[in-house]
Residue frames relative to the residue before (quaternion, step in Angstrom):
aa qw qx qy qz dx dy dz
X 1.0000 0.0000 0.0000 0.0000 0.00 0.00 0.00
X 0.2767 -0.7167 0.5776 0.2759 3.93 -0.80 0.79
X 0.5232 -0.7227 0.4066 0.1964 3.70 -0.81 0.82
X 0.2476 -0.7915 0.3663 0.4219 3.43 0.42 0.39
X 0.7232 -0.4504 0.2401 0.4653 3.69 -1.77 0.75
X 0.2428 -0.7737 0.4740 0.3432 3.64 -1.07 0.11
X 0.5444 0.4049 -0.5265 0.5123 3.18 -1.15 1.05
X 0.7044 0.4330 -0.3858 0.4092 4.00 0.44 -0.71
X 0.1282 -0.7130 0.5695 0.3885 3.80 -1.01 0.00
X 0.6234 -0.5024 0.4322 0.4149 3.41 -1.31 0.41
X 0.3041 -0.5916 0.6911 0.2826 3.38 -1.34 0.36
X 0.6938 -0.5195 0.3722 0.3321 3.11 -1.55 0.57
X 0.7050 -0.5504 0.3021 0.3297 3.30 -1.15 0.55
X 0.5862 -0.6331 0.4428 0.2440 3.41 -1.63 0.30
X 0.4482 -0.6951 0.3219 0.4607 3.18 -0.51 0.50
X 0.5183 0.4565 -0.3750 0.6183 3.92 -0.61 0.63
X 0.8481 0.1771 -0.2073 0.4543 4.25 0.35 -0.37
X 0.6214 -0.6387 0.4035 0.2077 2.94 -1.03 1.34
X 0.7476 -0.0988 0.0465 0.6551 3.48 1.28 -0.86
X 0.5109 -0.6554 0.4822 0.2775 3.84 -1.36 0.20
X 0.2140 -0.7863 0.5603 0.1481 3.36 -0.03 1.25
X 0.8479 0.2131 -0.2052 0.4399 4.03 0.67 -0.44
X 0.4692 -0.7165 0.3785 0.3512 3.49 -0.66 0.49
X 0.6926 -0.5134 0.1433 0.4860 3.57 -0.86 0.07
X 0.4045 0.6907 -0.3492 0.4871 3.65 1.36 -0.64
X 0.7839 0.3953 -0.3126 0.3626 3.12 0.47 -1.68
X 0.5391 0.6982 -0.2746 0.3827 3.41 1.29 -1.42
X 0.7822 0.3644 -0.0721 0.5002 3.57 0.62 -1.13
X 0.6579 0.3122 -0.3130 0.6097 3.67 1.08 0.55
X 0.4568 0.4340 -0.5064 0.5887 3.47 0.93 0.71
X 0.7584 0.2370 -0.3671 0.4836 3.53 0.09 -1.16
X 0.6084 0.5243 -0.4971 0.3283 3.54 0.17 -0.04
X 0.6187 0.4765 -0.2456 0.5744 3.68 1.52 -0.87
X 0.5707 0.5796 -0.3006 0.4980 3.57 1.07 0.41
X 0.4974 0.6616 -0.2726 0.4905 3.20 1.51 -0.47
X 0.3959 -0.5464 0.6666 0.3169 3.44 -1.34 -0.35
X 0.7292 -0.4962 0.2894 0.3718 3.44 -1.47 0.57
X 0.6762 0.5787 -0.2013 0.4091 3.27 0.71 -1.29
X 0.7260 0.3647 -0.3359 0.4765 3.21 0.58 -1.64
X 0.5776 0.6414 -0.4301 0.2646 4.08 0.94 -1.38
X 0.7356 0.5562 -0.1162 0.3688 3.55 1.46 -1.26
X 0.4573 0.4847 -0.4064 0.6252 3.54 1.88 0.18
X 0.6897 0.4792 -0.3246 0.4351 3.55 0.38 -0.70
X 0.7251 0.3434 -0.2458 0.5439 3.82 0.70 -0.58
X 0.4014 0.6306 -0.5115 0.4238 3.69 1.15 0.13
X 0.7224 0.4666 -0.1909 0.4732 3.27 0.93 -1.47
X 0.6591 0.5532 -0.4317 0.2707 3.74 -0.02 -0.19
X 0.5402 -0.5073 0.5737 0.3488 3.62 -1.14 0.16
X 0.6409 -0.5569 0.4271 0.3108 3.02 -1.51 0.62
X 0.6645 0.5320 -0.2449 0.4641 3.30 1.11 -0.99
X 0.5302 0.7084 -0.2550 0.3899 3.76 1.45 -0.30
X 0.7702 0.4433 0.0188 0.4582 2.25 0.92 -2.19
X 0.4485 0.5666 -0.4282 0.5427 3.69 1.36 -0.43
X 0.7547 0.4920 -0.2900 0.3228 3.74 0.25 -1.32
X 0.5644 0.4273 -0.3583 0.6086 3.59 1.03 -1.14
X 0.7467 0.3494 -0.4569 0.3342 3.58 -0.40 -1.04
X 0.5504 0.5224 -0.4983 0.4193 4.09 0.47 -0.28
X 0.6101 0.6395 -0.2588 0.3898 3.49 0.97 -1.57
X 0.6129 0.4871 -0.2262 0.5796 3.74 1.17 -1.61
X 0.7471 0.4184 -0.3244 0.4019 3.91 -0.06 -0.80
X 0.8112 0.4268 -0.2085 0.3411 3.66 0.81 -0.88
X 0.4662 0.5904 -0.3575 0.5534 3.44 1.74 -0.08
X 0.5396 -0.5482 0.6285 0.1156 3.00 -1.69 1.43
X 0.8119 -0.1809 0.4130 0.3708 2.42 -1.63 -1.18
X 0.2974 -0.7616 0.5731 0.0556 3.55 -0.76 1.04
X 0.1085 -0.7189 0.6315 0.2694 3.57 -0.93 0.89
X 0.5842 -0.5634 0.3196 0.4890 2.96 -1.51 -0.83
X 0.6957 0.4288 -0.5157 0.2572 3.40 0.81 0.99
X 0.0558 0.7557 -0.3681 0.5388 2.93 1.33 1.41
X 0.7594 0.2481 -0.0592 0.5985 3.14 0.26 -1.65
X 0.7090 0.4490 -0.3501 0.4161 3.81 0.25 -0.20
X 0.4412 0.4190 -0.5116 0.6067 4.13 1.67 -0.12
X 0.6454 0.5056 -0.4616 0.3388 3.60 0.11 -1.37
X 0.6960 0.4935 -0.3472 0.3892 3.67 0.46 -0.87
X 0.6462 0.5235 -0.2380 0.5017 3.32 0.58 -1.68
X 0.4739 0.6093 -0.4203 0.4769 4.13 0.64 -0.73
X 0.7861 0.4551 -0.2091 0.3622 3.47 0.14 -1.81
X 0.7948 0.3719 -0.2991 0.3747 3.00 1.03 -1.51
X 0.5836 0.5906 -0.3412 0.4408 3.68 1.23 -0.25
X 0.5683 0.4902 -0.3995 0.5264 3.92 1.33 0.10
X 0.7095 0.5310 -0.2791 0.3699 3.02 0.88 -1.46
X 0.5549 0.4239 -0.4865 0.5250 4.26 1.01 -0.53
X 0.6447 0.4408 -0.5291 0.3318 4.22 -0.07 -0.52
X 0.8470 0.3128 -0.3415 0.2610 3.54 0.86 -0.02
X 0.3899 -0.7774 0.4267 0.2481 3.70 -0.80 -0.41
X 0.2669 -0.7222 0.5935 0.2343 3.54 -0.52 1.24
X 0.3776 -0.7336 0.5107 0.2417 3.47 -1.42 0.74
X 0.4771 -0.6830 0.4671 0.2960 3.74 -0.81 1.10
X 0.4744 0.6508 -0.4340 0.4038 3.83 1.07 -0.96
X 0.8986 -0.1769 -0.0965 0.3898 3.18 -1.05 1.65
X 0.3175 -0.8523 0.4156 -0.0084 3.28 0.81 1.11
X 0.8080 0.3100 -0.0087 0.5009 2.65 0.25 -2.69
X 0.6434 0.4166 -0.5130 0.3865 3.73 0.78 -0.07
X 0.5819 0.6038 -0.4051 0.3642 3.58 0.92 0.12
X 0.5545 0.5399 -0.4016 0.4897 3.42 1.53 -0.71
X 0.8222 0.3104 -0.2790 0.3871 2.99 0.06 -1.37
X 0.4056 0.5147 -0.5878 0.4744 4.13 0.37 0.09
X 0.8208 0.3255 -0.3197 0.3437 4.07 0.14 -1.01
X 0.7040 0.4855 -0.2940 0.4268 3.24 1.39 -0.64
X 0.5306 0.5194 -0.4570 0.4898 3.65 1.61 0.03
X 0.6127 0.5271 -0.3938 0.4379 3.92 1.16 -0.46
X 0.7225 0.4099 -0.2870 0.4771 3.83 0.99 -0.74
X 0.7906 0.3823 -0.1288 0.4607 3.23 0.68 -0.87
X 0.4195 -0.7292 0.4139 0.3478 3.57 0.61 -1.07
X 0.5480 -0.6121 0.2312 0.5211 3.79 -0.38 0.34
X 0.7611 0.3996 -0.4079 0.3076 3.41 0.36 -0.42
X 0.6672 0.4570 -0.3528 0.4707 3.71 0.96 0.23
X 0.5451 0.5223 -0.4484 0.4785 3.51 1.69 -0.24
X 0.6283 0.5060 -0.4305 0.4047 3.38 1.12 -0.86
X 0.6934 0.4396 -0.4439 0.3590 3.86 0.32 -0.63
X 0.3282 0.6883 -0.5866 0.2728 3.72 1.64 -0.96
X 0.5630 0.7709 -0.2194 0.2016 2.69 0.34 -2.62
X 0.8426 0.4108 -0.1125 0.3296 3.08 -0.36 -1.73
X 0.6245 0.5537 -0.2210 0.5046 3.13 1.64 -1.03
X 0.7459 0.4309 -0.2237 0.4559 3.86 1.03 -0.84
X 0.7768 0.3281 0.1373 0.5197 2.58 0.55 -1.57
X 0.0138 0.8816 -0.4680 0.0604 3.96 0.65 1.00
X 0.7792 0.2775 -0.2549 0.5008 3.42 0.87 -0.40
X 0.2086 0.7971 -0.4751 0.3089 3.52 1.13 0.42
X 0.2642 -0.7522 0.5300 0.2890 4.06 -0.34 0.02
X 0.5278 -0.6094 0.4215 0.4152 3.63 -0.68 0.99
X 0.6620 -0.5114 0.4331 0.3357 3.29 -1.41 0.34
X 0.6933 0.4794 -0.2938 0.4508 3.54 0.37 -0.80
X 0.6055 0.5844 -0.3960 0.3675 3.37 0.84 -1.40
X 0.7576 0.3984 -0.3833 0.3470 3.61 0.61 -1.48
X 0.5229 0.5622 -0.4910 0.4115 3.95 1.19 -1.21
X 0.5143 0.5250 -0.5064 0.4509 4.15 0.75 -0.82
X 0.6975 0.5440 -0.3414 0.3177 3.91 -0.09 -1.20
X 0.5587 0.6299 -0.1559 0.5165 3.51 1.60 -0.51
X 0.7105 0.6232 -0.1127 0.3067 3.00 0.70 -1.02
X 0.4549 -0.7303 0.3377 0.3817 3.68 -0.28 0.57
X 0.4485 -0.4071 0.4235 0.6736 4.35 -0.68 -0.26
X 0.7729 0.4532 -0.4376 0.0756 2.74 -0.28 -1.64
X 0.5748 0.4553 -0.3761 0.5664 3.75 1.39 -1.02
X 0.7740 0.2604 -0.4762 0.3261 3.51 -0.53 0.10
X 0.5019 0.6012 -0.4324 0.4469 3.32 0.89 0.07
X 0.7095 0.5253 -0.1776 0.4349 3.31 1.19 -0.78
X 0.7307 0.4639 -0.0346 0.4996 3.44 1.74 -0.78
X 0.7370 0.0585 -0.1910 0.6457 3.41 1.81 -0.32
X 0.2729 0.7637 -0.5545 0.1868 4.29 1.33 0.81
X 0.4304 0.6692 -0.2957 0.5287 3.30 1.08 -0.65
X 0.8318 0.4398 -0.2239 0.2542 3.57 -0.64 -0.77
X 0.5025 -0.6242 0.3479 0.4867 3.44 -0.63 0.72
X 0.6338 -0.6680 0.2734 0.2781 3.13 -1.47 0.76
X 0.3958 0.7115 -0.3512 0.4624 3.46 1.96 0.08
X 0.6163 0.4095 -0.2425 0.6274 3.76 1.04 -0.89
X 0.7293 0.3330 -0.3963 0.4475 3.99 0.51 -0.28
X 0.4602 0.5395 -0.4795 0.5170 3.84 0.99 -0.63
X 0.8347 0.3577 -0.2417 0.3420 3.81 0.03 -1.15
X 0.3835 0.6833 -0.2922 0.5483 3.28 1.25 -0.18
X 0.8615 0.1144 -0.1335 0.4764 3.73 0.24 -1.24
X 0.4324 0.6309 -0.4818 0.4276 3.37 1.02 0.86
X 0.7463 0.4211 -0.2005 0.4750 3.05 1.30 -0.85
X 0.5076 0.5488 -0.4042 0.5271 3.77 1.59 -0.02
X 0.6750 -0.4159 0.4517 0.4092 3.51 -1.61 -0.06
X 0.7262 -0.4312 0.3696 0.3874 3.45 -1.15 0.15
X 0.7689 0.3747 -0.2322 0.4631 3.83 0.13 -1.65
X 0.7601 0.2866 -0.3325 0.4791 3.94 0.50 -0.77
X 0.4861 0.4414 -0.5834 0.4780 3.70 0.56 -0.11
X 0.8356 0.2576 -0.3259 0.3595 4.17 -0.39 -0.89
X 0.3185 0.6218 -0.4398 0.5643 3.75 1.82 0.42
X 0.6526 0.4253 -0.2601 0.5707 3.86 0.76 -0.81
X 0.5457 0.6146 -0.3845 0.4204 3.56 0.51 -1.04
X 0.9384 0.1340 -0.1049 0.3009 2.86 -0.07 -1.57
X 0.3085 0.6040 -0.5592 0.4769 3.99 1.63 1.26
X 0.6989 0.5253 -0.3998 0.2753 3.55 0.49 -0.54
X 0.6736 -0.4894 0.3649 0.4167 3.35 -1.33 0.66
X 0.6679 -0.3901 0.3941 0.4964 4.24 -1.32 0.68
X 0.6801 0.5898 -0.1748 0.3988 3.47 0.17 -1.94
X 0.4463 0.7007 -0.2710 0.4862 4.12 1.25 -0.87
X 0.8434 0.4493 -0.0056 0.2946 2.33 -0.42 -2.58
X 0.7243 0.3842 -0.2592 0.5105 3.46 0.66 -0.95
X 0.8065 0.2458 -0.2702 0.4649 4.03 0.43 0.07
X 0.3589 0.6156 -0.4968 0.4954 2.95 1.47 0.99
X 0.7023 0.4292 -0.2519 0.5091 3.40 0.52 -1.87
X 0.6890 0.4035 -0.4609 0.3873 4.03 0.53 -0.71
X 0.6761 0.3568 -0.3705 0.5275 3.70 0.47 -0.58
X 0.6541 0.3618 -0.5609 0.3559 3.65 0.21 0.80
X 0.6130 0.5079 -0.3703 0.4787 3.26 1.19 -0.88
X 0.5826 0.4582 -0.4349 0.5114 4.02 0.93 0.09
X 0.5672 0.7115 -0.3688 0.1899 3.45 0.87 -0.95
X 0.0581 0.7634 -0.6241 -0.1559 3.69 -0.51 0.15
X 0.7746 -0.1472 0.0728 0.6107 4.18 -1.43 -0.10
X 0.5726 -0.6528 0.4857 0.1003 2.65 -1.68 1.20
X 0.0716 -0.8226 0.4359 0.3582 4.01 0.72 0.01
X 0.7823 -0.4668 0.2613 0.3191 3.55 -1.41 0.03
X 0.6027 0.5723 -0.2162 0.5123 2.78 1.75 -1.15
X 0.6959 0.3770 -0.3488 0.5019 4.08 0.48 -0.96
X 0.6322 0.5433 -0.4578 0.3092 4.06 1.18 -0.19
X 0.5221 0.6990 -0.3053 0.3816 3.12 2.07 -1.44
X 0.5943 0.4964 -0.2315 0.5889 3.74 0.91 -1.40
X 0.6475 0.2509 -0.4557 0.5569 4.19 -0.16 -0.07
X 0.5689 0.5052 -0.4821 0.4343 3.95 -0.01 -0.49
X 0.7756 0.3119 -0.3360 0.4338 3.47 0.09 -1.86
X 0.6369 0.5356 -0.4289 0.3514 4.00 0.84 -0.41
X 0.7068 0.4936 -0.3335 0.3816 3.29 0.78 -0.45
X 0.6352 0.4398 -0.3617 0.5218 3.69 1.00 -1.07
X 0.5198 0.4481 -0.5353 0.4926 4.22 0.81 0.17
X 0.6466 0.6829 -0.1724 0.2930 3.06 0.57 -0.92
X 0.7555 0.4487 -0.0386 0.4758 3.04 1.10 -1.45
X 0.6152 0.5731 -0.1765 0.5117 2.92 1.41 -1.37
X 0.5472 0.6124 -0.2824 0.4957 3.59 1.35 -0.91
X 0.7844 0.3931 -0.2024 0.4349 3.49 0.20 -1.09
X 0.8594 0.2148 0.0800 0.4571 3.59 0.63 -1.34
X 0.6381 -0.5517 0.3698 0.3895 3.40 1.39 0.27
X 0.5321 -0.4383 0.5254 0.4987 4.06 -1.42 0.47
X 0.7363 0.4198 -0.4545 0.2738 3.91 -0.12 -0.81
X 0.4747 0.6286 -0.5391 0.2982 3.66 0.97 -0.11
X 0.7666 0.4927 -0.2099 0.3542 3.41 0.98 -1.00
X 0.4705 0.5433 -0.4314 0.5453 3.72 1.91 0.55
X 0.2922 -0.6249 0.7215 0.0601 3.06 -1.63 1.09
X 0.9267 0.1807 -0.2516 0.2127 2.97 -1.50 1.30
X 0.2806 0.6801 -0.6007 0.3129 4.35 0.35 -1.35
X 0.8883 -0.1905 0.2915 0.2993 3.19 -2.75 0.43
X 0.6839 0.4565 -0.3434 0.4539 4.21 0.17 -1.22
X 0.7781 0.4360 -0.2863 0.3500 3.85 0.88 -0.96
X 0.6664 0.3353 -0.4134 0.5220 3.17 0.80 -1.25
X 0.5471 0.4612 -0.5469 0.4346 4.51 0.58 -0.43
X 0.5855 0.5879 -0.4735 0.2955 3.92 0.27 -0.16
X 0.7489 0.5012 -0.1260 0.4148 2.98 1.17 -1.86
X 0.5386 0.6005 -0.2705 0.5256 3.67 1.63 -0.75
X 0.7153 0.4596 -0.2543 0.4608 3.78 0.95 -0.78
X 0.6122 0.5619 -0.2442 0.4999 3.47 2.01 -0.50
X 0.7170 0.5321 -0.2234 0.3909 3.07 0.60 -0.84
X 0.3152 -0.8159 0.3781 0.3034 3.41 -1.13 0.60
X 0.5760 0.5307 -0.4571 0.4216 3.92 -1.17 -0.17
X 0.7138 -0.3478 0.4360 0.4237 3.29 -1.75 -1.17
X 0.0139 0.6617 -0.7488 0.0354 3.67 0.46 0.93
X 0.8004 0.4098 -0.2339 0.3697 3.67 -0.11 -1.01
X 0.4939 0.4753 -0.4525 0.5704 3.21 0.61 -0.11
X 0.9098 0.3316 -0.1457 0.2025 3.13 -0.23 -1.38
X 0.6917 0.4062 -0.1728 0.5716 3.44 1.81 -0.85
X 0.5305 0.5286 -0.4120 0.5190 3.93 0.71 0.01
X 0.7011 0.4338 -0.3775 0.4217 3.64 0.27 -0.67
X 0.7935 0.4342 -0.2473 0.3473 3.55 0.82 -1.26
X 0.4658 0.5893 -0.3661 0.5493 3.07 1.76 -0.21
X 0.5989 0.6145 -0.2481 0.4497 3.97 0.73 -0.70
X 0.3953 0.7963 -0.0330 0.4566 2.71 1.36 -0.34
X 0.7142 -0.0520 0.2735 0.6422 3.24 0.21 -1.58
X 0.7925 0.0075 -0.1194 0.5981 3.91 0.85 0.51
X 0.0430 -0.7960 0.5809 0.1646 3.54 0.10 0.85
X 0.3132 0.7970 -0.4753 0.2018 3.78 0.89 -0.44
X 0.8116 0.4284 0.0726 0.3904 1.76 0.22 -2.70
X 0.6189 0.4923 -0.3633 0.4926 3.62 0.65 -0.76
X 0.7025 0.4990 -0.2656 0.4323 3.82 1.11 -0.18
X 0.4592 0.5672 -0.2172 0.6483 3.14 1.92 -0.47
X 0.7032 0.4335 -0.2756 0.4915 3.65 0.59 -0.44
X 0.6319 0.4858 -0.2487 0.5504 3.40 1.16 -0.67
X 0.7727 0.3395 -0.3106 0.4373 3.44 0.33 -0.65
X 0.4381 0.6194 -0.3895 0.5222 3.83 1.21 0.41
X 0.6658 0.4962 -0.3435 0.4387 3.87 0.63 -1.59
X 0.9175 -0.0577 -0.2496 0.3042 3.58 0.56 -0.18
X 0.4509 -0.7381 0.5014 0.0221 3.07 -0.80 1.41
X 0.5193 -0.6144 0.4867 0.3404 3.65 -1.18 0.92
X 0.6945 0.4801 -0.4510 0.2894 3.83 0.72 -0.02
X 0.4652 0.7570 -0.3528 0.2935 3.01 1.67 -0.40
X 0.6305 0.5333 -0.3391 0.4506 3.43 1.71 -1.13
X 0.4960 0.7381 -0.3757 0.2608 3.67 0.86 -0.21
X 0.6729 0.3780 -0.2007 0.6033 3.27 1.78 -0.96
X 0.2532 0.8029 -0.4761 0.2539 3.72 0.93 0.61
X 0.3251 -0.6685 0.5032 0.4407 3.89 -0.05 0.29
X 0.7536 -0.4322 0.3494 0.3510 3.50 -1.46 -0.48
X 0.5339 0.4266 -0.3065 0.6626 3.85 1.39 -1.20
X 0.6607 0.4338 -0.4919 0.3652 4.32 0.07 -0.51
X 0.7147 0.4276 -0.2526 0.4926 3.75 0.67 -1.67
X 0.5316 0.5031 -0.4333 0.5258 4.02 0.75 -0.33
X 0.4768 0.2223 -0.4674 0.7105 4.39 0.30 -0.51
X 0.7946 0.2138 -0.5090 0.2527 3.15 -1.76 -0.93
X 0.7257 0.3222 -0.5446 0.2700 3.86 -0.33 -0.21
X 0.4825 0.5542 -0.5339 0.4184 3.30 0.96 -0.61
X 0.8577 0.0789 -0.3011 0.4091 3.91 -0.44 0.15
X 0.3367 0.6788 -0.5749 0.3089 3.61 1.05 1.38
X 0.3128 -0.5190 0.7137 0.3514 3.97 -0.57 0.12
X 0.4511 -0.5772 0.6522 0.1947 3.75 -1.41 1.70
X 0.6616 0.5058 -0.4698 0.2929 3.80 0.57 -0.61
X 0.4962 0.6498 -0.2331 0.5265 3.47 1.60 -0.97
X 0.7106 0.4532 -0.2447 0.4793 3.42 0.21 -1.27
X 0.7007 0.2306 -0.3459 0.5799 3.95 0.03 -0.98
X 0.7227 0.3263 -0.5015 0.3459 4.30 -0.21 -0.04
X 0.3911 0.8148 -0.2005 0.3782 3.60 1.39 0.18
X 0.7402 0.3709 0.0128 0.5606 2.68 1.21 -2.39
X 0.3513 0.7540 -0.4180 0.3653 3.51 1.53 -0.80
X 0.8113 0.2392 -0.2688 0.4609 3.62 -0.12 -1.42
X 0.8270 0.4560 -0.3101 0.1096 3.58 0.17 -0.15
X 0.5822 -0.5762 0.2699 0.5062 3.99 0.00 0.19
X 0.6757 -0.3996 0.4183 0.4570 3.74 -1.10 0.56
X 0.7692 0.2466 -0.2851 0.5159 3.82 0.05 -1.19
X 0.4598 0.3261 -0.6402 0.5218 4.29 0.36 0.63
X 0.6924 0.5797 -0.3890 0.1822 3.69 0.21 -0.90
X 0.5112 0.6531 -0.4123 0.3771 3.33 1.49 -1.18
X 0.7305 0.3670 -0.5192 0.2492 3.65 -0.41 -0.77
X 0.5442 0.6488 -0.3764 0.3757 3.70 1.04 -1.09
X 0.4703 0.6912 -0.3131 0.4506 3.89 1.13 -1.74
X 0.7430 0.5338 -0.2468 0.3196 2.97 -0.36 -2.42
X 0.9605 -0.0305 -0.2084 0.1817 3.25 0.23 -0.94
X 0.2263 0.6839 -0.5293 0.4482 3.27 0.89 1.64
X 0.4461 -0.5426 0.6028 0.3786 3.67 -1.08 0.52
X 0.7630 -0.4437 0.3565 0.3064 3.32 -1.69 1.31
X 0.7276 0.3293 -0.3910 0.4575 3.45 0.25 -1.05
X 0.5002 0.6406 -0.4334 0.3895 4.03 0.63 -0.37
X 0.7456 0.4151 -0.3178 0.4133 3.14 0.48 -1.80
X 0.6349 0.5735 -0.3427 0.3881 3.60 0.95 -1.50
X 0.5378 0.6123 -0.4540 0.3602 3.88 0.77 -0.46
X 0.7782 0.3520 -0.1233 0.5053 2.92 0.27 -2.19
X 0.4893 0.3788 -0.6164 0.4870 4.13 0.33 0.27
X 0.6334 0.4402 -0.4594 0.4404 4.21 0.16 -0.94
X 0.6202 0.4486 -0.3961 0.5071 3.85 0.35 -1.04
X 0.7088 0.4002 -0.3845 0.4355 4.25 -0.06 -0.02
X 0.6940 0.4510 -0.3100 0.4678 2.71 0.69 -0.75
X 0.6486 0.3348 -0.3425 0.5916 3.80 0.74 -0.28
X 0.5998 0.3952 -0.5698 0.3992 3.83 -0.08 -0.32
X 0.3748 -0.7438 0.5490 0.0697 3.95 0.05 -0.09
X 0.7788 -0.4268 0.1058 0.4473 3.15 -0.95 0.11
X 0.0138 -0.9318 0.3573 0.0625 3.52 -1.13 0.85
X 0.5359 -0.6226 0.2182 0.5268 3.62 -0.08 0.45
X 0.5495 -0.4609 0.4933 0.4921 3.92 -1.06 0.44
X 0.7550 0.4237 -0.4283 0.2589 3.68 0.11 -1.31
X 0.4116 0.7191 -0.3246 0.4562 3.54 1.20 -0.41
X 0.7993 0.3890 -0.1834 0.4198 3.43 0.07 -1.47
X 0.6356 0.6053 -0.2662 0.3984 3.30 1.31 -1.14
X 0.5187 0.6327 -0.2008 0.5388 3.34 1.25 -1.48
X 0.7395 0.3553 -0.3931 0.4151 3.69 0.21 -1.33
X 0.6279 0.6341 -0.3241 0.3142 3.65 0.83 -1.30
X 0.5747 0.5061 -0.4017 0.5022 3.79 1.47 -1.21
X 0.7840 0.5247 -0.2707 0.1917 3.50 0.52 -0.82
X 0.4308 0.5016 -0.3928 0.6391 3.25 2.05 -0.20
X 0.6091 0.4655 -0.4694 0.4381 4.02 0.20 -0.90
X 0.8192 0.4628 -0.2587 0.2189 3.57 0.13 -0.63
X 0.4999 0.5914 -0.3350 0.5368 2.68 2.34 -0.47
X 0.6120 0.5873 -0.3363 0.4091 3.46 1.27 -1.40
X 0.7272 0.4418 -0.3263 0.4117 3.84 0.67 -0.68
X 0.6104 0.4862 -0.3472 0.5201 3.51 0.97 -0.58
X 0.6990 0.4340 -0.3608 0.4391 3.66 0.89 0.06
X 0.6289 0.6137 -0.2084 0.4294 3.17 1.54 -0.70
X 0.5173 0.5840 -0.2941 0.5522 3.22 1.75 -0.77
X 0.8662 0.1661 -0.2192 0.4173 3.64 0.63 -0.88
X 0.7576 -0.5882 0.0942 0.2668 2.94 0.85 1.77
X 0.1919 0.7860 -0.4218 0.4093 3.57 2.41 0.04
X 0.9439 -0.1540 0.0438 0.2889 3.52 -0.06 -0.80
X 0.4463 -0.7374 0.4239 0.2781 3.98 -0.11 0.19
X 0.0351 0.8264 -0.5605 -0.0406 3.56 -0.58 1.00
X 0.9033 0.0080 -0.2470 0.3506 3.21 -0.47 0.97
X 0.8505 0.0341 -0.0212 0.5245 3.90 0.42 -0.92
X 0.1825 -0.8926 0.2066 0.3569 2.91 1.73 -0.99
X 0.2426 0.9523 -0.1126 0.1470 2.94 1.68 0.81
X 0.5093 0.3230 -0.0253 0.7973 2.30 2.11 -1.02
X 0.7325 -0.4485 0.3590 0.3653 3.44 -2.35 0.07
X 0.8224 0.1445 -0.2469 0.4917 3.88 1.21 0.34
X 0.7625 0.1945 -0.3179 0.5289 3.42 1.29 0.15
């Protein structure tokens, strides 16, 4: 019999055992010691320190395991695992995220094709996003057989938004090779995907073609209405303070100060360093400048335009750097309730 850790109390038994010979720790460092290396090491990626302290005590102080040990440990899992529910919503974008991490994109993409056949390529949908004018810019070029098939697969309003950027001569063997067109096959969609993500990747870099990281979910948190922030940053802190710090340092953005009133941007310069402020103003256009201007007295504003103009040319990282440093002033005022940045819905915007 394995003794159960000391200091834990057993939980109550499994169904099928008369009693619980290991505690939960213990229960959950067997199946974890049942694993394989790899898989044992995704699972402890995820834990808290304060978790991961507990299992690892649990993992060092177990003997020998039998196998009826290893059968509670199992029966445990499988009796947590029925109280919950995996969600079915986007499925296939879950496969194919794990099978682009194991495999890579061009063999997840054929995986795909193989499971999952009526799925829409990946690119195609990031295309459906996209503005005309960029796709006009990314597939004008191409024969008009790859653009006809292309706007079959887009919504309605930006596919005939595309239509009508293209050259007369275009247009007219576009619309005829759709009106000939019949089902699109997998294979002529596979080939628009692999053209676009060159494509895309060409114009805007590999990161154009990632969905989501710290800038989105901080977008959607600045949209939304009530105490998202309040309420979803902390619990996320939680279980990833990084990240939950990465998300914060996204919600506020130096353009946000642009929509500051006149009594809000008048406090915040008073505790800006002017050296900060003109390498700041540097990167941005006279009309971004005006609100900053506006509120300084004329002979101010007229200074700090002479001070740009003499600091000359400067590096982006510089400007960028000054700009974090006004945001940080702006939030540390916003926290103590000095000044209101954006909706004011929450405890900083």
């Amino acid at each position: 019999m394995v003794e159960p850790l000391a200091g834990f109390t057993p939980a109550p038994g499994s169904e099928g055992f008369a009693e619980s010979l290991l505690s939960r720790p213990d229960r959950a460092a067997v199946f974890l010691m049942l694993l394989d290396d790899t898989e044992a090491s995704t699972l402890i990626s995820r834990l808290q320190p304060h978790e991961l302290e507990r299992l690892g005590a649990a993992m060092v102080a177990l003997g020998e395991v039998d196998q009826t040990g290893m059968t509670e440990a199992l029966a445990d899992f499988v009796s947590e695992a029925q109280r919950e529910v995996i969600p079915a919503r986007d499925r296939a974008g879950d496969v194919r995220v794990l099978l682009e991490r194991t495999l890579g994109l061009a063999k997840a993409e054929s995986m795909m094709q193989r499971i999952a056949p009526d799925v829409q390529p990946f690119c195609v949908e990031v295309a459906r996003w996209l503005a005309p004018a960029v796709l006009v810019r990314l597939i004008g070029d191409e024969h008009p057989q790859m653009i006809a098939a292309l706007l079959l697969l887009i919504d309605p309003e930006p596919a005939a938004a595309v239509l009508s950027a293209l050259p007369a001569p275009v247009q007219t063997e576009v619309i005829e090779r759709i009106a000939r067109a019949g089902p699109i096959s997998r294979q002529a969609a596979s080939t628009i995907d692999a053209l676009l993500s060159q494509r895309i990747g060409a114009n805007f870099g590999p990161s154009a073609l990632l969905l989501g990281g710290p800038q989105e979910a901080a977008n959607l948190i600045n949209r939304a209405a009530g105490e998202v922030r309040g309420t979803v940053l902390p619990a996320i802190a939680e279980r990833d303070a990084p990240l939950a710090a990465a998300i914060e340092d996204k919600l506020f953005t130096f353009e946000m100060l642009l929509a500051l009133d006149p009594m809000a941007m008048g406090r915040l310069l008073r505790d800006v360093d002017s050296a900060q402020l003109v390498d700041a103003l540097k990167g941005l256009t006279e009309e971004e400048r005006t609100p900053f201007l506006a509120a300084m007295s004329s002979r101010a504003a007229d200074g700090i335009r002479d001070e740009i103009e003499l600091r000359g040319r400067i590096a982006k990282k510089d400007v960028v750097a000054a700009q974090r440093a006004i945001v940080e002033v702006a939030k540390a005022l916003a926290a103590a309730g000095e000044i209101i940045m954006g909706s004011g819905d929450g405890d900083f915007v």
